[in-house]
C-alpha positions in Angstrom: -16.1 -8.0 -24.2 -18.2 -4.8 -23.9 -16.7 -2.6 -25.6 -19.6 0.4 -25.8 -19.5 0.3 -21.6 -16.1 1.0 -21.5 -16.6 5.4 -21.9 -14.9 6.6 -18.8 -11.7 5.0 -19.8 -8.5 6.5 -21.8 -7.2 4.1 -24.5 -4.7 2.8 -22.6 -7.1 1.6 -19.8 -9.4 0.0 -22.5 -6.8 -1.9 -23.7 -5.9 -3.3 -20.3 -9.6 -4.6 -19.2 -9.7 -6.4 -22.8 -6.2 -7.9 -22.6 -7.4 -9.2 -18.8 -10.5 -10.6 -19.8 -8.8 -12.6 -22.6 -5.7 -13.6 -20.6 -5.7 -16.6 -17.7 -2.5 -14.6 -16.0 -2.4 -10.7 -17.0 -0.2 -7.9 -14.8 -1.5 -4.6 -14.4 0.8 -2.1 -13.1 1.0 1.5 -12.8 1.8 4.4 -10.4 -0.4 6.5 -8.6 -3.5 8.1 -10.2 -3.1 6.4 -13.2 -6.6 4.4 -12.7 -5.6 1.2 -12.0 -8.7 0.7 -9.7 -11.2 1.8 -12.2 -9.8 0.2 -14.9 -9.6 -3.1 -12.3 -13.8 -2.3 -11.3 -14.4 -2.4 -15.2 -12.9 -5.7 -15.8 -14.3 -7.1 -12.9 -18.0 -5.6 -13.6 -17.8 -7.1 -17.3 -16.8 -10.5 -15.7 -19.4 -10.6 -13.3 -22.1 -9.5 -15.8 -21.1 -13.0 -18.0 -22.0 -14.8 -14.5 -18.3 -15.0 -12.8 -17.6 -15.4 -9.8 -15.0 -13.1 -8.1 -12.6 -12.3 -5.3 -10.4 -9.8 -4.3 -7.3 -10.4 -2.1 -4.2 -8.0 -1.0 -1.4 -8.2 1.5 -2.8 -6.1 3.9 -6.3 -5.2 5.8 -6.5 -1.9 4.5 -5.8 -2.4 0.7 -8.6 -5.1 1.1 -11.2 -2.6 2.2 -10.6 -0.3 0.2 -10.6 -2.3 -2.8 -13.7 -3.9 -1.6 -15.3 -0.5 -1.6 -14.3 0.6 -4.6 -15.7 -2.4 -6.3 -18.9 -2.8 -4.1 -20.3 -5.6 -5.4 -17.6 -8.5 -4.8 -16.2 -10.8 -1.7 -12.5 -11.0 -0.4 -9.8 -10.5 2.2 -6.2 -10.6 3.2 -4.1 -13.2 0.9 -3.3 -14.8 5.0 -6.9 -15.1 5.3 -8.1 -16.6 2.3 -5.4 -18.9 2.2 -5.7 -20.0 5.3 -2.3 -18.6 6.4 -1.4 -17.2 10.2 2.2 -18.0 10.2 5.3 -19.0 7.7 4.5 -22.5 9.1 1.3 -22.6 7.8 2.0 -22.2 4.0 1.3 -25.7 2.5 1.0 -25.3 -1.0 -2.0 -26.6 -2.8 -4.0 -27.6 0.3 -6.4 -24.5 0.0 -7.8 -23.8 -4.0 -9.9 -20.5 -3.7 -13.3 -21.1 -5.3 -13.8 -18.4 -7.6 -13.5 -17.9 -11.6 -11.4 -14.8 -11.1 -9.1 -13.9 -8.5 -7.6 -10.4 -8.7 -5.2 -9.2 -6.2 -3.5 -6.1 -5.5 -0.8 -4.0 -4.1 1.1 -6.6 -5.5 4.7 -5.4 -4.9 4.4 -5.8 -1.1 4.1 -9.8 -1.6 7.2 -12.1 -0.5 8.3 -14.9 -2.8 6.6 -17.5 0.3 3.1 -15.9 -0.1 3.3 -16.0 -4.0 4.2 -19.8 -4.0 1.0 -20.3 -1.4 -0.8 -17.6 -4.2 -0.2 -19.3 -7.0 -0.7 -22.7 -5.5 -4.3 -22.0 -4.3 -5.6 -21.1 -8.0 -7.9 -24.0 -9.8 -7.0 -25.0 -13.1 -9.6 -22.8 -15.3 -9.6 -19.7 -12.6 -8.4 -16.4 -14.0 -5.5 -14.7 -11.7 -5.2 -10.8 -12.2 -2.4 -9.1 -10.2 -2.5 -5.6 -9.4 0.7 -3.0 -8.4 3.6 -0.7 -9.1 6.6 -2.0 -9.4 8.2 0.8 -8.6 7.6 0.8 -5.2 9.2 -0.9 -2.5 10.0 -4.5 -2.7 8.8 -7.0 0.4 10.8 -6.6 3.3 11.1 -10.4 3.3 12.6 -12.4 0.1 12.3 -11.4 -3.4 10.7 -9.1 -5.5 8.4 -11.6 -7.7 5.9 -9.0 -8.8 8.4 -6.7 -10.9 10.1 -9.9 -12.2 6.8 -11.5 -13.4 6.2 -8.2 -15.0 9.3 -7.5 -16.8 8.7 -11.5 -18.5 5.3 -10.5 -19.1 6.4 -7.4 -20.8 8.7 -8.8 -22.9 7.7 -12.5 -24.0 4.0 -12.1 -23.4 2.8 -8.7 -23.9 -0.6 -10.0 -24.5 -1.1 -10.2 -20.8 0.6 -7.1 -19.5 -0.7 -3.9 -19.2 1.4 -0.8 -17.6 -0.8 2.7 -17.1 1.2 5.9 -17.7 -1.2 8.6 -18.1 -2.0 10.5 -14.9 -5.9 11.2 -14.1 -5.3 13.5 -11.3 -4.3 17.4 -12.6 -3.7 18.0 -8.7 -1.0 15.8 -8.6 0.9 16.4 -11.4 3.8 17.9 -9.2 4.2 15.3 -6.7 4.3 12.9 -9.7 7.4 15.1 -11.8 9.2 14.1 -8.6 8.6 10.7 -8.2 9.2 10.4 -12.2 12.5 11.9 -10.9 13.6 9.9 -8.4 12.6 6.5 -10.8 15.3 7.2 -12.9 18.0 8.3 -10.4 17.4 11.8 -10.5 17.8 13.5 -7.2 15.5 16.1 -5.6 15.2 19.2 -3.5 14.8 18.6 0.8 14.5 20.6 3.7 16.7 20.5 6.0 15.5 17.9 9.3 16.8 20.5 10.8 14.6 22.9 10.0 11.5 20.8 11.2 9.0 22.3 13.7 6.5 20.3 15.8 4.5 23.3 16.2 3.7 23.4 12.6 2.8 19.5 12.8 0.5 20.6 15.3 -1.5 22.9 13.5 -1.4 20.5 10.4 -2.8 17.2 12.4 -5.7 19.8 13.8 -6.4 20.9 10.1 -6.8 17.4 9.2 -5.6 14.8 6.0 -1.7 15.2 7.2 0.1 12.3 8.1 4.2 12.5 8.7 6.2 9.5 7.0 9.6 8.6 7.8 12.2 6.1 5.7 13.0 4.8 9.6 11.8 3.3 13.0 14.5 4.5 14.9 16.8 7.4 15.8 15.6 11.6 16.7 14.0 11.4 12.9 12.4 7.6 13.3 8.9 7.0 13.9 9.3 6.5 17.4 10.8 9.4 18.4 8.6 11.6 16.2 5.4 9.9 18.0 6.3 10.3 21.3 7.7 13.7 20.8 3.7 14.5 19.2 2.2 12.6 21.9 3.7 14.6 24.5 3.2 18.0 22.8 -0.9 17.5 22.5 -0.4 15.8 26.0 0.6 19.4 28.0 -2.3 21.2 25.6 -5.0 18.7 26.9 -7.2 20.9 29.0 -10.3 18.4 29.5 -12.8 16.9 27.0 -12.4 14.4 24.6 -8.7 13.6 23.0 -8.9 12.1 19.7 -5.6 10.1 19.0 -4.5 8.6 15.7 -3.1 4.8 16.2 -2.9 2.0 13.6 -3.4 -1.7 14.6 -0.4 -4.0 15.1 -2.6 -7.7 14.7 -5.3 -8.7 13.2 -8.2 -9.2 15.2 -10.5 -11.5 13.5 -13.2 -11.2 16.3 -13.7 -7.2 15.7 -12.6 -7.9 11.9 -10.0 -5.1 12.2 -6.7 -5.6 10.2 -3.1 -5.4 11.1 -2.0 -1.6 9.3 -5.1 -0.4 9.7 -5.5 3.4 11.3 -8.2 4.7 14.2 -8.5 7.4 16.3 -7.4 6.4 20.0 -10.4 8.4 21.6 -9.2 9.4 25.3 -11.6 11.2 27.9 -8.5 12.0 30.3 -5.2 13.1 29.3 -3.7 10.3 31.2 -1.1 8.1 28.7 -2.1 4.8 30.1 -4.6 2.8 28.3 -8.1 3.6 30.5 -11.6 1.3 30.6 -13.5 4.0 28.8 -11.4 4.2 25.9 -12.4 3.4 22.7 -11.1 3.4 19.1 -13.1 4.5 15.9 -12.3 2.7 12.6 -14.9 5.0 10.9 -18.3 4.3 12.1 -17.0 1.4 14.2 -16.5 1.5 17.8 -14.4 -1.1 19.3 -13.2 -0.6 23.4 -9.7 -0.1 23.1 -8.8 -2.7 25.3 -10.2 -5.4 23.3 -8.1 -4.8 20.5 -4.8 -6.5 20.7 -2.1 -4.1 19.4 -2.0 -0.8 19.1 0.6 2.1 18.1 0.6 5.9 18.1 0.4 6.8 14.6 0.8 10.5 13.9 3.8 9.1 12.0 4.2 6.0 10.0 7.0 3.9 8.4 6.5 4.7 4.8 6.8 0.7 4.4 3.5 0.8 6.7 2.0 3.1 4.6 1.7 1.4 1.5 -1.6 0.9 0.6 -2.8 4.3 1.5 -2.9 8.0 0.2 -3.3 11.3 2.4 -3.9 14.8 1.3 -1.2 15.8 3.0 2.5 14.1 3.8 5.4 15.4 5.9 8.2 12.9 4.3 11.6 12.3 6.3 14.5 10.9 4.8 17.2 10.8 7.8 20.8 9.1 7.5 20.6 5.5 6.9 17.6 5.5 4.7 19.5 5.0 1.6 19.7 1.4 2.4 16.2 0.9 1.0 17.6 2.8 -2.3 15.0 4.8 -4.5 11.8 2.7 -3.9 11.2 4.1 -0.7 11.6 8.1 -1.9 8.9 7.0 -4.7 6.9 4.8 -2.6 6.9 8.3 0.2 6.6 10.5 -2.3 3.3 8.8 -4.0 1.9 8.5 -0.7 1.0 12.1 -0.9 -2.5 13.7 -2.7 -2.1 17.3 -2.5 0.8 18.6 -1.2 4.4 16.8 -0.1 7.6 18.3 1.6 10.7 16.3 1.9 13.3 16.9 4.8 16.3 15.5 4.4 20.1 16.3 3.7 21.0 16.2 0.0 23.7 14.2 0.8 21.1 11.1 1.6 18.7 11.4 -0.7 21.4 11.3 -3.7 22.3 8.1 -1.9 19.2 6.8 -2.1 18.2 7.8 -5.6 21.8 6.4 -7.0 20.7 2.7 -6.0 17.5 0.5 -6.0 17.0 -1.9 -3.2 15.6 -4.4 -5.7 16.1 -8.3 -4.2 15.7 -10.7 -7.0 13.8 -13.9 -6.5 15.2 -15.8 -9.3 12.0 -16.6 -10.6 12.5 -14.6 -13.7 14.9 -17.4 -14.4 12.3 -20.0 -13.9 10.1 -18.3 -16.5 12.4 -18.1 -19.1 13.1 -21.5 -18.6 8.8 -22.5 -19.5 9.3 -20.7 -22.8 12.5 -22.5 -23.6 
Protein backbone atom coordinates (compact mmCIF):
# COMPACT_ATOMS: atom_id res chain seq x y z
CA UNK A 1 0.00 0.00 0.00
CA UNK A 2 1.29 3.43 -1.04
CA UNK A 3 0.84 5.32 1.53
CA UNK A 4 3.06 8.68 0.34
CA UNK A 5 0.52 8.75 -3.06
CA UNK A 6 -2.33 9.03 -1.09
CA UNK A 7 -2.12 13.45 -0.45
CA UNK A 8 -5.33 14.49 -1.82
CA UNK A 9 -7.20 12.43 0.62
CA UNK A 10 -8.68 13.34 4.26
CA UNK A 11 -8.01 10.73 6.86
CA UNK A 12 -11.04 9.14 6.61
CA UNK A 13 -10.66 8.47 2.82
CA UNK A 14 -7.02 7.05 3.49
CA UNK A 15 -8.28 4.69 5.77
CA UNK A 16 -10.90 3.37 3.36
CA UNK A 17 -8.42 2.64 0.16
CA UNK A 18 -6.11 0.73 2.78
CA UNK A 19 -8.88 -1.18 4.48
CA UNK A 20 -10.06 -2.18 0.52
CA UNK A 21 -6.88 -3.16 -0.66
CA UNK A 22 -6.41 -5.53 2.40
CA UNK A 23 -10.02 -6.82 2.39
CA UNK A 24 -11.46 -9.63 -0.21
CA UNK A 25 -15.19 -8.04 0.46
CA UNK A 26 -14.99 -4.26 1.78
CA UNK A 27 -18.33 -1.67 1.58
CA UNK A 28 -17.79 1.77 0.94
CA UNK A 29 -20.64 4.00 1.54
CA UNK A 30 -21.27 7.58 1.83
CA UNK A 31 -23.52 10.39 0.75
CA UNK A 32 -23.00 12.93 -1.77
CA UNK A 33 -19.74 14.88 -2.00
CA UNK A 34 -18.12 12.95 0.45
CA UNK A 35 -15.47 11.49 -2.22
CA UNK A 36 -16.39 8.20 -2.61
CA UNK A 37 -15.19 8.28 -6.41
CA UNK A 38 -11.85 9.62 -5.62
CA UNK A 39 -11.24 7.69 -2.87
CA UNK A 40 -12.67 4.54 -5.25
CA UNK A 41 -9.92 5.96 -8.37
CA UNK A 42 -7.12 5.75 -5.60
CA UNK A 43 -7.69 2.24 -4.60
CA UNK A 44 -8.11 1.15 -7.94
CA UNK A 45 -4.93 3.11 -9.32
CA UNK A 46 -2.80 1.42 -6.42
CA UNK A 47 -4.21 -2.00 -7.54
CA UNK A 48 -3.55 -1.61 -10.93
CA UNK A 49 0.05 -0.22 -10.35
CA UNK A 50 0.85 -3.93 -8.46
CA UNK A 51 -0.38 -5.47 -11.97
CA UNK A 52 -4.35 -6.13 -11.25
CA UNK A 53 -6.57 -6.45 -13.36
CA UNK A 54 -9.95 -4.41 -12.93
CA UNK A 55 -13.54 -3.85 -13.72
CA UNK A 56 -16.10 -1.60 -12.97
CA UNK A 57 -19.87 -2.50 -12.97
CA UNK A 58 -23.21 -0.48 -11.87
CA UNK A 59 -26.88 -1.02 -12.28
CA UNK A 60 -27.39 1.38 -14.78
CA UNK A 61 -25.76 2.83 -18.18
CA UNK A 62 -25.11 6.10 -16.90
CA UNK A 63 -23.40 5.28 -13.40
CA UNK A 64 -21.08 3.01 -15.72
CA UNK A 65 -19.91 5.98 -17.74
CA UNK A 66 -19.41 8.01 -15.50
CA UNK A 67 -17.42 5.91 -13.38
CA UNK A 68 -15.55 4.86 -16.38
CA UNK A 69 -14.58 8.43 -16.83
CA UNK A 70 -13.66 9.20 -13.68
CA UNK A 71 -11.33 6.32 -13.50
CA UNK A 72 -10.03 6.53 -17.20
CA UNK A 73 -7.90 3.83 -17.31
CA UNK A 74 -10.11 0.60 -16.54
CA UNK A 75 -12.89 -1.69 -18.50
CA UNK A 76 -16.64 -2.34 -17.45
CA UNK A 77 -20.36 -2.05 -18.02
CA UNK A 78 -23.89 -2.66 -16.70
CA UNK A 79 -23.97 -5.63 -13.97
CA UNK A 80 -26.89 -7.10 -17.04
CA UNK A 81 -24.18 -6.85 -19.38
CA UNK A 82 -21.33 -8.29 -17.81
CA UNK A 83 -23.19 -10.99 -16.45
CA UNK A 84 -24.66 -11.90 -19.23
CA UNK A 85 -28.25 -10.90 -18.03
CA UNK A 86 -31.25 -9.50 -20.39
CA UNK A 87 -34.12 -10.75 -18.42
CA UNK A 88 -35.07 -12.35 -14.71
CA UNK A 89 -34.97 -15.61 -16.78
CA UNK A 90 -31.57 -15.30 -17.58
CA UNK A 91 -29.99 -15.21 -14.03
CA UNK A 92 -28.17 -18.68 -13.64
CA UNK A 93 -25.91 -18.37 -10.96
CA UNK A 94 -22.38 -19.28 -11.35
CA UNK A 95 -22.49 -19.84 -15.17
CA UNK A 96 -20.68 -16.50 -15.96
CA UNK A 97 -17.24 -15.85 -13.47
CA UNK A 98 -15.99 -12.28 -14.52
CA UNK A 99 -12.24 -12.43 -15.19
CA UNK A 100 -10.68 -9.77 -13.29
CA UNK A 101 -8.68 -9.51 -9.85
CA UNK A 102 -10.90 -6.74 -8.67
CA UNK A 103 -14.38 -6.06 -9.37
CA UNK A 104 -15.73 -2.76 -7.91
CA UNK A 105 -19.25 -1.79 -8.34
CA UNK A 106 -21.34 0.98 -7.60
CA UNK A 107 -24.45 2.77 -6.93
CA UNK A 108 -24.93 -0.11 -4.95
CA UNK A 109 -28.25 0.65 -3.24
CA UNK A 110 -30.26 0.40 -6.53
CA UNK A 111 -29.36 -3.53 -6.84
CA UNK A 112 -32.32 -6.12 -6.23
CA UNK A 113 -31.62 -9.24 -4.00
CA UNK A 114 -31.92 -11.40 -7.84
CA UNK A 115 -28.94 -9.28 -9.31
CA UNK A 116 -26.82 -9.64 -6.05
CA UNK A 117 -27.26 -13.53 -6.04
CA UNK A 118 -26.13 -13.39 -10.04
CA UNK A 119 -23.22 -10.66 -8.50
CA UNK A 120 -21.93 -12.60 -6.09
CA UNK A 121 -22.17 -15.76 -7.95
CA UNK A 122 -19.98 -14.57 -10.93
CA UNK A 123 -16.88 -13.68 -8.58
CA UNK A 124 -13.70 -16.29 -8.84
CA UNK A 125 -12.40 -17.57 -5.78
CA UNK A 126 -9.22 -15.13 -5.16
CA UNK A 127 -11.04 -11.96 -7.06
CA UNK A 128 -11.50 -8.87 -4.72
CA UNK A 129 -15.29 -7.47 -4.77
CA UNK A 130 -15.56 -3.72 -3.72
CA UNK A 131 -19.12 -2.29 -3.52
CA UNK A 132 -19.85 1.23 -3.74
CA UNK A 133 -23.17 3.35 -2.42
CA UNK A 134 -25.35 5.16 0.05
CA UNK A 135 -27.48 3.52 1.86
CA UNK A 136 -29.44 6.04 2.55
CA UNK A 137 -30.98 6.32 -0.62
CA UNK A 138 -33.73 4.59 -2.01
CA UNK A 139 -33.97 0.85 -1.88
CA UNK A 140 -34.56 -1.27 -5.36
CA UNK A 141 -37.91 -0.97 -6.50
CA UNK A 142 -37.81 -4.83 -6.75
CA UNK A 143 -37.01 -7.14 -3.61
CA UNK A 144 -34.79 -6.32 -0.85
CA UNK A 145 -32.47 -3.93 0.21
CA UNK A 146 -29.13 -6.14 0.36
CA UNK A 147 -26.69 -3.29 0.16
CA UNK A 148 -27.63 -1.49 3.60
CA UNK A 149 -27.98 -5.00 5.18
CA UNK A 150 -24.50 -6.12 4.09
CA UNK A 151 -23.33 -2.90 5.46
CA UNK A 152 -24.81 -2.74 8.77
CA UNK A 153 -23.02 -6.68 9.26
CA UNK A 154 -20.00 -5.21 7.96
CA UNK A 155 -20.17 -2.41 10.35
CA UNK A 156 -20.64 -4.19 13.18
CA UNK A 157 -18.89 -7.74 13.04
CA UNK A 158 -16.32 -6.84 10.53
CA UNK A 159 -15.29 -3.31 10.62
CA UNK A 160 -12.16 -4.14 8.96
CA UNK A 161 -13.85 -4.12 5.66
CA UNK A 162 -16.26 -1.24 5.93
CA UNK A 163 -15.69 2.17 5.41
CA UNK A 164 -18.56 4.98 5.70
CA UNK A 165 -17.41 8.79 4.41
CA UNK A 166 -18.96 11.63 6.43
CA UNK A 167 -16.96 14.65 5.73
CA UNK A 168 -18.37 16.76 2.93
CA UNK A 169 -15.76 18.00 0.12
CA UNK A 170 -18.05 20.34 -1.54
CA UNK A 171 -18.45 24.04 0.55
CA UNK A 172 -21.24 24.75 -2.14
CA UNK A 173 -23.31 22.15 -1.01
CA UNK A 174 -23.27 22.39 2.45
CA UNK A 175 -27.02 23.60 2.59
CA UNK A 176 -28.54 21.03 0.46
CA UNK A 177 -26.68 18.52 2.64
CA UNK A 178 -28.14 20.15 6.34
CA UNK A 179 -31.37 19.09 4.68
CA UNK A 180 -30.85 15.80 3.57
CA UNK A 181 -28.92 15.26 7.18
CA UNK A 182 -32.45 16.32 8.21
CA UNK A 183 -34.74 14.32 6.56
CA UNK A 184 -32.16 10.99 7.50
CA UNK A 185 -33.21 11.24 10.85
CA UNK A 186 -36.88 12.05 10.55
CA UNK A 187 -36.67 15.54 10.73
CA UNK A 188 -39.09 17.33 8.47
CA UNK A 189 -38.42 20.36 6.15
CA UNK A 190 -39.63 23.56 4.69
CA UNK A 191 -41.76 23.26 0.92
CA UNK A 192 -43.42 25.41 -1.32
CA UNK A 193 -46.56 25.09 -2.00
CA UNK A 194 -47.29 22.82 -5.67
CA UNK A 195 -49.40 25.29 -5.82
CA UNK A 196 -47.40 27.93 -6.12
CA UNK A 197 -45.39 26.35 -9.16
CA UNK A 198 -44.98 28.34 -12.46
CA UNK A 199 -44.03 26.83 -15.81
CA UNK A 200 -42.94 30.08 -16.90
CA UNK A 201 -40.20 30.15 -14.48
CA UNK A 202 -39.29 26.33 -15.60
CA UNK A 203 -39.00 27.95 -18.83
CA UNK A 204 -36.43 30.36 -18.24
CA UNK A 205 -34.56 27.85 -15.95
CA UNK A 206 -34.30 24.90 -18.83
CA UNK A 207 -33.01 27.95 -21.25
CA UNK A 208 -30.37 28.94 -18.54
CA UNK A 209 -29.20 25.43 -18.46
CA UNK A 210 -28.06 22.56 -15.53
CA UNK A 211 -31.95 22.47 -14.18
CA UNK A 212 -33.73 19.40 -14.19
CA UNK A 213 -37.38 19.09 -12.37
CA UNK A 214 -37.77 15.74 -10.17
CA UNK A 215 -40.90 14.36 -8.94
CA UNK A 216 -41.54 11.44 -6.10
CA UNK A 217 -44.33 10.26 -8.90
CA UNK A 218 -45.30 9.13 -12.54
CA UNK A 219 -48.65 10.01 -12.43
CA UNK A 220 -51.27 12.59 -11.48
CA UNK A 221 -51.15 16.98 -12.35
CA UNK A 222 -47.66 16.86 -10.24
CA UNK A 223 -46.24 13.33 -11.92
CA UNK A 224 -43.75 13.20 -14.52
CA UNK A 225 -46.10 12.84 -17.20
CA UNK A 226 -48.13 15.57 -16.77
CA UNK A 227 -45.29 17.95 -15.98
CA UNK A 228 -43.62 16.79 -19.46
CA UNK A 229 -46.30 17.22 -21.54
CA UNK A 230 -47.41 20.34 -19.94
CA UNK A 231 -43.33 21.62 -20.85
CA UNK A 232 -43.54 20.09 -24.19
CA UNK A 233 -46.48 22.03 -25.13
CA UNK A 234 -45.37 25.31 -23.66
CA UNK A 235 -41.82 25.43 -25.76
CA UNK A 236 -44.10 23.84 -28.51
CA UNK A 237 -46.33 27.32 -29.17
CA UNK A 238 -42.83 29.38 -28.70
CA UNK A 239 -41.17 27.33 -31.60
CA UNK A 240 -40.78 29.91 -34.28
CA UNK A 241 -38.39 27.97 -36.76
CA UNK A 242 -34.81 26.64 -36.38
CA UNK A 243 -33.54 24.03 -34.56
CA UNK A 244 -35.45 22.68 -31.17
CA UNK A 245 -33.25 21.08 -28.85
CA UNK A 246 -35.37 18.57 -26.61
CA UNK A 247 -34.13 16.79 -23.48
CA UNK A 248 -35.26 12.83 -23.50
CA UNK A 249 -33.66 9.89 -21.63
CA UNK A 250 -33.53 6.36 -23.20
CA UNK A 251 -36.10 3.73 -22.19
CA UNK A 252 -33.74 0.33 -23.63
CA UNK A 253 -30.63 -0.31 -24.07
CA UNK A 254 -29.41 -0.40 -27.34
CA UNK A 255 -26.34 -2.35 -27.65
CA UNK A 256 -25.84 -1.54 -31.41
CA UNK A 257 -25.46 2.42 -30.69
CA UNK A 258 -23.99 1.41 -27.11
CA UNK A 259 -26.53 3.78 -25.46
CA UNK A 260 -28.00 2.71 -22.03
CA UNK A 261 -31.39 2.51 -20.63
CA UNK A 262 -31.54 6.01 -18.14
CA UNK A 263 -29.43 7.60 -20.11
CA UNK A 264 -30.33 11.50 -21.10
CA UNK A 265 -29.92 13.34 -24.88
CA UNK A 266 -31.25 16.13 -26.43
CA UNK A 267 -34.16 15.18 -28.89
CA UNK A 268 -32.90 17.63 -31.69
CA UNK A 269 -36.07 18.73 -33.90
CA UNK A 270 -35.87 20.96 -37.12
CA UNK A 271 -39.80 21.42 -37.13
CA UNK A 272 -41.99 21.96 -34.33
CA UNK A 273 -44.07 19.12 -35.31
CA UNK A 274 -44.44 16.48 -32.07
CA UNK A 275 -44.25 13.39 -34.21
CA UNK A 276 -40.96 11.70 -34.42
CA UNK A 277 -39.51 13.02 -38.17
CA UNK A 278 -36.55 11.25 -40.49
CA UNK A 279 -34.25 14.08 -39.83
CA UNK A 280 -34.25 13.86 -36.20
CA UNK A 281 -31.47 13.05 -34.30
CA UNK A 282 -30.41 12.73 -30.64
CA UNK A 283 -27.02 13.95 -29.15
CA UNK A 284 -25.59 11.86 -26.23
CA UNK A 285 -22.64 14.39 -26.03
CA UNK A 286 -20.55 14.28 -29.09
CA UNK A 287 -22.63 11.25 -30.35
CA UNK A 288 -25.15 11.51 -32.91
CA UNK A 289 -27.55 8.75 -33.29
CA UNK A 290 -30.91 9.29 -35.85
CA UNK A 291 -33.54 9.29 -33.52
CA UNK A 292 -35.45 6.68 -35.11
CA UNK A 293 -32.86 4.05 -34.60
CA UNK A 294 -32.94 4.29 -31.05
CA UNK A 295 -35.57 2.07 -29.59
CA UNK A 296 -37.23 4.04 -26.61
CA UNK A 297 -37.38 7.29 -25.94
CA UNK A 298 -39.11 9.75 -23.29
CA UNK A 299 -39.51 13.51 -22.81
CA UNK A 300 -37.25 14.28 -19.99
CA UNK A 301 -37.52 17.86 -18.75
CA UNK A 302 -38.69 15.91 -15.61
CA UNK A 303 -37.63 12.68 -14.20
CA UNK A 304 -38.73 10.17 -11.51
CA UNK A 305 -36.35 10.83 -8.81
CA UNK A 306 -35.97 6.77 -8.84
CA UNK A 307 -34.67 7.44 -12.51
CA UNK A 308 -32.43 9.84 -11.41
CA UNK A 309 -30.19 8.06 -9.35
CA UNK A 310 -26.97 7.97 -10.55
CA UNK A 311 -26.83 11.58 -11.60
CA UNK A 312 -26.33 15.20 -10.11
CA UNK A 313 -27.53 18.57 -11.78
CA UNK A 314 -26.65 22.12 -10.73
CA UNK A 315 -29.98 22.78 -10.46
CA UNK A 316 -33.28 20.63 -9.17
CA UNK A 317 -36.95 21.62 -8.98
CA UNK A 318 -38.06 18.70 -6.38
CA UNK A 319 -41.90 17.72 -6.15
CA UNK A 320 -43.27 15.81 -3.42
CA UNK A 321 -47.16 15.51 -4.37
CA UNK A 322 -49.72 13.34 -2.21
CA UNK A 323 -48.96 9.79 -2.25
CA UNK A 324 -45.19 10.09 -2.25
CA UNK A 325 -44.91 9.13 1.25
CA UNK A 326 -45.22 5.60 0.38
CA UNK A 327 -41.56 5.56 -0.65
CA UNK A 328 -40.89 7.05 3.07
CA UNK A 329 -37.73 9.23 3.62
CA UNK A 330 -35.25 7.71 0.99
CA UNK A 331 -36.79 9.33 -1.76
CA UNK A 332 -36.72 13.14 -0.09
CA UNK A 333 -32.81 12.33 0.49
CA UNK A 334 -32.25 10.50 -2.57
CA UNK A 335 -34.24 14.14 -4.44
CA UNK A 336 -32.69 16.24 -2.31
CA UNK A 337 -28.91 14.91 -3.03
CA UNK A 338 -29.62 14.98 -6.55
CA UNK A 339 -29.11 18.63 -6.47
CA UNK A 340 -25.38 20.58 -6.82
CA UNK A 341 -26.08 24.12 -6.34
CA UNK A 342 -29.36 25.06 -5.60
CA UNK A 343 -32.74 22.79 -4.55
CA UNK A 344 -36.50 24.00 -3.95
CA UNK A 345 -39.00 21.58 -2.64
CA UNK A 346 -42.77 21.96 -3.46
CA UNK A 347 -44.90 20.14 -1.51
CA UNK A 348 -47.53 20.33 1.36
CA UNK A 349 -46.10 19.99 4.80
CA UNK A 350 -48.63 17.66 5.49
CA UNK A 351 -46.67 14.94 2.95
CA UNK A 352 -43.47 15.52 3.50
CA UNK A 353 -43.90 14.83 7.43
CA UNK A 354 -45.41 11.64 6.13
CA UNK A 355 -42.69 10.75 4.32
CA UNK A 356 -39.83 11.75 6.75
CA UNK A 357 -41.87 9.80 9.73
CA UNK A 358 -41.19 6.30 7.80
CA UNK A 359 -38.42 4.62 5.75
CA UNK A 360 -39.49 2.47 2.95
CA UNK A 361 -36.68 0.08 3.81
CA UNK A 362 -37.62 -3.78 2.40
CA UNK A 363 -35.44 -6.31 4.13
CA UNK A 364 -34.02 -9.19 2.26
CA UNK A 365 -33.34 -11.33 5.07
CA UNK A 366 -29.89 -11.80 4.21
CA UNK A 367 -28.68 -10.05 7.26
CA UNK A 368 -29.90 -13.20 8.89
CA UNK A 369 -27.90 -15.30 6.58
CA UNK A 370 -24.75 -13.43 7.68
CA UNK A 371 -25.14 -13.75 11.10
CA UNK A 372 -25.64 -17.18 10.67
CA UNK A 373 -21.60 -17.61 8.80
CA UNK A 374 -20.22 -16.05 12.03
CA UNK A 375 -22.18 -18.32 14.31
Amino acid sequence: IDMMGMGSLNEGQKEAVSKGLRASVFCLSGGPGTGKTHTVAELVGQFCDAGGKVLVAAPTGKAVAELMRRLGYVKGGTLHRLLGVRSVSDILWGKKKLDAGMVVVDECSMIDVGMWGALFSAIREGTRLILVGDHDQLPPVEAGTVYGEVCGWMKECHPECYAHLDECMRSDQVEILEKAACVKVGKAIEAKSLKGLDVREWKKRFKQGGFRILSCLREGPYGVEAINRELFEAFRKEYQGGEWRIPVMVTRTSYDYEVCNGEMGEWVKQTGSVELEAEDVVEFGDKVIPAVLLPGLELAYAISVHKSQGSEYDHVALLVPPGSEIFGREILYTGITRARLSLEIYGEAETIELCVAQSAQKLSGIRRKLECLDA
